[in-house]
N, C-alpha and C positions, 0 to 999 in steps of 0.2 A: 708799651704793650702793643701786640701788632693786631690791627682792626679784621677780624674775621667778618665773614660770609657764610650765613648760615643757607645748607639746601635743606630742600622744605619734601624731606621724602617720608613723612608718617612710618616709620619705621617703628612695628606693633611690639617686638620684642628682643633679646638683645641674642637669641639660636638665630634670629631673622638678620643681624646685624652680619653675626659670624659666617653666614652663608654666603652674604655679600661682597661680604670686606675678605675672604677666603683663609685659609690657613696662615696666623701668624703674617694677617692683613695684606697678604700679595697682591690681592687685587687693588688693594688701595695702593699699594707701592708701585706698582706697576703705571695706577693710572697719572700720579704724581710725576712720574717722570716722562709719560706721555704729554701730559699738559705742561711739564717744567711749572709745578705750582706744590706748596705741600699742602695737603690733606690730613686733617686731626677727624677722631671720635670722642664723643662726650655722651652720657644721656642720651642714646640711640639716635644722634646726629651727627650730620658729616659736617664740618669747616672746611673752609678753602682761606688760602690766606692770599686771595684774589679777588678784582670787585669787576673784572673784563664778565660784561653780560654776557658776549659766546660762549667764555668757559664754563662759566656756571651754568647758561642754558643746556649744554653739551652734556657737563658734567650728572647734573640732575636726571637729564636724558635717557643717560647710559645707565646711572643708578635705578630709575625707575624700571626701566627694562632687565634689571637681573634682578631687581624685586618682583617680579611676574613672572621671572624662569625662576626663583626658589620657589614662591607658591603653586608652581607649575609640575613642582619635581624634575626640572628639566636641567643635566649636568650642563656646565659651560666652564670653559678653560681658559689661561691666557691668550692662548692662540685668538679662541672668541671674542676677547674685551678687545684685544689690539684691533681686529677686526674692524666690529661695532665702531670702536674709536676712528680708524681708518672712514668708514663708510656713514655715519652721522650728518657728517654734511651736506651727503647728495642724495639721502631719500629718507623718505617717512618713519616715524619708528612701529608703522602698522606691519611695513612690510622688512624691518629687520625683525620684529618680533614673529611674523607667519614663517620664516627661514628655520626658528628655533622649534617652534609651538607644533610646527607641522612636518618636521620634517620625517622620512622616510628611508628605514635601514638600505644602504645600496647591497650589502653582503656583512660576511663575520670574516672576521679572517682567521687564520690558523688557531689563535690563540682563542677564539670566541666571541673578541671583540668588536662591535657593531663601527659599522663606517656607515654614515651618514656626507650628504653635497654638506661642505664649509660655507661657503661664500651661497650669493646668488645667484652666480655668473655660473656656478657648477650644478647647482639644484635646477637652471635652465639647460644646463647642458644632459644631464642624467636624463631629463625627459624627452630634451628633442631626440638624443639615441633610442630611447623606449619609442619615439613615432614616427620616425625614419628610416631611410634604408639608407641614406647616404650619409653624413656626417661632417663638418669640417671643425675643428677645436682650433682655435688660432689666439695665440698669445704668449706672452714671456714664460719663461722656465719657471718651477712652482708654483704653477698656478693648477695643477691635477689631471689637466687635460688626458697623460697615456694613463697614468695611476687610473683614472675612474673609467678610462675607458676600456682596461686590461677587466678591472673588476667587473664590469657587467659583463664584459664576454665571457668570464667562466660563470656567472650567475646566469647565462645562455645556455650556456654548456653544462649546465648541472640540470637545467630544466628541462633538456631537450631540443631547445627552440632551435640549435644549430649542433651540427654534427664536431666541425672543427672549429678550433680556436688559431688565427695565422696570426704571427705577429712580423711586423717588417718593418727594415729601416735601409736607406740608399748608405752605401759605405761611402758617403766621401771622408777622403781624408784632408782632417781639419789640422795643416800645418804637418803632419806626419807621416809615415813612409807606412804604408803596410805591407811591402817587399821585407822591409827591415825586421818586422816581426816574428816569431819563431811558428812552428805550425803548419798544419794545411790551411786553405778558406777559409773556413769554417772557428780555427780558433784563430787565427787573425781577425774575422770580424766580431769574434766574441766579444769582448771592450765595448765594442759599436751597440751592442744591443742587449749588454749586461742590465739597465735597469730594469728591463723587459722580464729579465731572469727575478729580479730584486721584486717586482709589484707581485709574481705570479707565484714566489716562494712565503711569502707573508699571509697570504689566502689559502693552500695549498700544500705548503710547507714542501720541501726538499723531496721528500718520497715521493711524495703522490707525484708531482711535478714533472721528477724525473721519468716515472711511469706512463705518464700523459704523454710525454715528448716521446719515448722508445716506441709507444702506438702510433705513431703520430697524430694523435686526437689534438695534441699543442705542438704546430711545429712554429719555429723562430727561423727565419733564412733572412740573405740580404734579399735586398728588393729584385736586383737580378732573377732570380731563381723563379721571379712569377711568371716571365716571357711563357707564352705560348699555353697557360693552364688557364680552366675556366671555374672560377670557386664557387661551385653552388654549396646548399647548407651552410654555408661560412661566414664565420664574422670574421674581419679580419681589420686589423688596425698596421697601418702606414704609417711610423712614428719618425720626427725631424723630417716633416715632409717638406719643409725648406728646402732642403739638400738636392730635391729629385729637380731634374731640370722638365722643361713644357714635354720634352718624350717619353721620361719617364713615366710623370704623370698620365698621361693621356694613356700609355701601356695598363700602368696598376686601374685605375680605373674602366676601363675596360676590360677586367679581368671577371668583375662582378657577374655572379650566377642567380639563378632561382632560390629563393630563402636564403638569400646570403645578408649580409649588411656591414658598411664600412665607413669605418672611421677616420680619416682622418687629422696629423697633429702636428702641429709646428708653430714655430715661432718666423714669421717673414723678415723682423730684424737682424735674423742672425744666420742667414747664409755663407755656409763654406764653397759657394759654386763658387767659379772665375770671375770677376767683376763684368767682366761680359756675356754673361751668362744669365736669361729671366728665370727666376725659380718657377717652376712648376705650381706651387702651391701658391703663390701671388698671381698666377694667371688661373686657377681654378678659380680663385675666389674672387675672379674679377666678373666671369664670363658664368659661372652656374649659380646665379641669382634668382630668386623667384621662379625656381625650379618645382612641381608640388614631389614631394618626398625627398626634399635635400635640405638641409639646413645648415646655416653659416655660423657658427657662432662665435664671438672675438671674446678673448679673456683681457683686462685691464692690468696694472701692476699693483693694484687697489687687493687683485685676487691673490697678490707672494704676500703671506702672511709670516715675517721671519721675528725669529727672535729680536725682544726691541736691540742689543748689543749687536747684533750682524746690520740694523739698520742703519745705527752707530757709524761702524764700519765703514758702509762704504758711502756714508755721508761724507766721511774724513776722506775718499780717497776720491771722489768726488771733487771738492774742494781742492785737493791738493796739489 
């Protein structure tokens, strides 16, 4: 008989158990194969068929804190366990519980849906944009950095705080020709700046979208296109600001007007310049330091919350 590990979560009733343990126990499956340990219910307890003190500390942990989001009425998803699981071991569970407990709709989007910061990296990031006029989001892909920063600029633009909504990206081409592409400018660089298109149609939906652009109240251009203008009322987001080389940058930022505010977003690992070539955005964020109304903020890979199977993935290809 294999020697179980009982966790000690006072667990008052068995609606309390199902809320935990999720639909046809996903959350416990999920966490099973997170910790590569299985997990049983009995009598409104959990087993682990593990006696590693981390895990069971962890494990309990995790439990305890989605027994204070059900009593809380607070939803949480896999997305969130994987999260919590991720993040467990590098801080307090006061301050993953205040992420949940407190957190703050950023917008709805088309469908009605409330979007709330995931991580913490992004609930600091929502606020340094709400107290800043500058902005820097700096970190790996999926971690929400244009996503949340597309969504407060039209939650700007619905309130009035700014007139236009810019959105911009430097066209390099990463391995590709965009001679070779069919088109004028403009739909050549559409590719480049389609997710832009993808954040603002989910909030917005198609119609309205398209109407925002035709006014120009939403315009998308490459980054060329800012030479010589000065954006006052504007919020305006620079997205793969990697791309831009030190003239670039220095250009888009100095384009900044009265009641304007700007974002910038990129990843510094992932440069399409020339190998001789500094990014733009590794030298902003070397030199505008302890600036007051600018803020830096770096995202971790702790903040790509993926499917645990794509984690899988490229663990195997990793290895391989």
């Amino acid at each position: 008989m294999v020697d179980l590990s009982v966790l000690n979560l006072n667990l008052n009733t068995v609606s309390e158990m199902v809320q935990i343990l999720g639909t046809n126990d996903k959350y416990l499956k999920l966490l099973s194969r997170l910790y590569h340990v299985e997990l049983y219910t009995s009598n409104n307890q959990i087993m682990v068929d593990s006696h590693d003190p981390q895990v069971l500390s962890e494990l309990e942990r995790i439990f305890n804190l989605l027994k204070l989001f059900v009593k809380r009425n607070i939803f949480f998803n896999e997305r969130d366990i994987i999260y919590i699981h991720n993040l467990i071991k590098q801080v307090g569970d006061d301050e993953i519980s205040d992420l949940f407990i407190n957190r703050k709709e950023v917008i709805k989007t088309f469908s009605g849906k409330p979007v709330y910061a995931k991580t913490i990296n992004q609930k600091k990031y929502v606020e340094a944009i709400e107290k800043n006029t500058l902005v820097f989001g700096i970190g790996p892909a999926g971690t929400g950095k244009t996503y949340l920063a597309v969504l407060i600029g039209i939650k700007k633009l619905r309130d009035g705080s700014v007139k236009q909504l810019i959105l911009t990206r430097p066209a390099v081409e990463a391995g590709e020709n965009l001679g070779f592409l069919p088109g004028d400018l403009m739909e050549k660089v559409d590719p480049y700046i389609r997710p832009l298109y993808d954040a603002l149609h989910e909030i917005l939906g198609h119609k309205q979208t398209e109407e925002l652009i035709a006014k120009g109240t939403i315009e998308i251009a490459p980054l060329a296109y800012m030479r010589g203008r000065t954006l006052e009322n504007a919020y305006v987001i620079l997205d793969e600001a990697q791309n831009t080389t030190i003239n670039q940058m220095k250009l888009f930022l100095t384009r900044l007007g009265f009641g304007s505010k700007m974002i910038v977003t990129g990843d510094i690992t992932q440069s399409d310049l020339p190998k001789n070539a500094e990014s733009g955005l590794v030298k902003a964020s070397k030199i505008l330091t302890e600036i007051n109304d600018v803020d830096i903020l770096y995202f971790d890979n702790i903040d790509v919350v993926r499917h645990p199977l794509v984690q899988t993935i490229l663990k195997r290809f990793e290895n391989a």
